[in-house]
C-alpha positions in Angstrom: 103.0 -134.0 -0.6 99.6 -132.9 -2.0 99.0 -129.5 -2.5 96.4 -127.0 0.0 94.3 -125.3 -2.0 93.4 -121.3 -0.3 89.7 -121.6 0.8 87.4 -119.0 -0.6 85.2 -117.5 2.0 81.6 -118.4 1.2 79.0 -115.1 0.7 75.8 -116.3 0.9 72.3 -114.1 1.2 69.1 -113.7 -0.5 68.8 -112.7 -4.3 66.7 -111.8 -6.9 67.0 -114.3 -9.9 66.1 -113.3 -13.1 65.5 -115.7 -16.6 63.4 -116.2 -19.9 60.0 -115.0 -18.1 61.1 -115.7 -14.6 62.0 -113.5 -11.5 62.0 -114.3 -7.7 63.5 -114.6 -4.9 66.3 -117.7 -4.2 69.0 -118.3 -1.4 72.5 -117.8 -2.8 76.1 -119.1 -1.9 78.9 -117.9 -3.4 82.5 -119.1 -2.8 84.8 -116.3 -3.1 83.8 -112.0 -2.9 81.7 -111.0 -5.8 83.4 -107.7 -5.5 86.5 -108.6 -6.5 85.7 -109.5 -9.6 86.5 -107.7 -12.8 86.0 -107.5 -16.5 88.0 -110.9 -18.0 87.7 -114.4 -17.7 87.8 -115.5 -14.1 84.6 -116.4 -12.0 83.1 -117.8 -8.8 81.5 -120.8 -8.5 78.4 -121.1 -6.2 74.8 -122.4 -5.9 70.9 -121.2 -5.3 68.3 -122.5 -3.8 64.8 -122.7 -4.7 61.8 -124.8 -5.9 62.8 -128.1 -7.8 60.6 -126.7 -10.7 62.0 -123.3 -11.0 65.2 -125.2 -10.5 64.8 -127.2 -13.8 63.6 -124.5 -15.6 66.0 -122.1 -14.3 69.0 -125.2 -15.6 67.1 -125.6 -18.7 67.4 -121.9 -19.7 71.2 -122.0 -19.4 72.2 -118.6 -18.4 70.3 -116.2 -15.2 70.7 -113.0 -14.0 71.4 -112.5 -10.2 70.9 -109.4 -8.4 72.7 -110.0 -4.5 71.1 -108.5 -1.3 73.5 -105.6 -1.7 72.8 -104.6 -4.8 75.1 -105.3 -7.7 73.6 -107.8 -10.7 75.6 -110.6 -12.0 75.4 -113.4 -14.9 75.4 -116.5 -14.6 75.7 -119.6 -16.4 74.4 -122.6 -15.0 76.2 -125.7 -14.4 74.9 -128.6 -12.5 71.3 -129.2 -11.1 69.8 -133.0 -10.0 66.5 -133.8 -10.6 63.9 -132.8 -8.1 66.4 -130.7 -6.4 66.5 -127.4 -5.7 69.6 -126.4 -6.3 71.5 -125.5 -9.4 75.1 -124.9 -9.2 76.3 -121.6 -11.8 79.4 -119.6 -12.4 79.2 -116.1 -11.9 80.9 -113.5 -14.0 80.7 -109.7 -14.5 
């Protein structure tokens, strides 16, 4: 019997993204509640959305900085991103 994995709920919203020379404005989603997390080693997973160039340079730099809608800043470290897309796919950690 395969094992059911507990969904995360998704948070998703408008950020400010910061990196090597870069800040502006992306579309965020975020699979679990940023709040919860805490000094250590878990982290979300989630994506942003922007421009396919800021996307590749934004994957090319290899870690961000994301401020949410509501305020508190986050670091990420980029995962995934497909050329001439968009969006790049990060963990986020305190």
């Amino acid at each position: 019997m395969p094992r059911l994995r507990k969904q995360l709920p998704a948070q998703t919203g408008v950020g400010e993204l910061r990196f090597g020379g870069f800040s502006g404005s992306v579309d965020y989603e975020i699979a679990g509640d940023p709040a919860s997390l805490r000094l250590g080693p878990l982290r979300l997973r989630g994506a942003f959305t922007t421009t396919p160039q800021t996307a590749a340079d934004a994957f090319r730099a290899g870690e961000a900085e994301l401020t949410l809608d509501g305020g508190p800043r986050f670091r990420l470290t980029l995962l995934g991103h497909s050329t001439d897309s968009g969006v790049v796919y990060f963990e986020l950690r305190v």
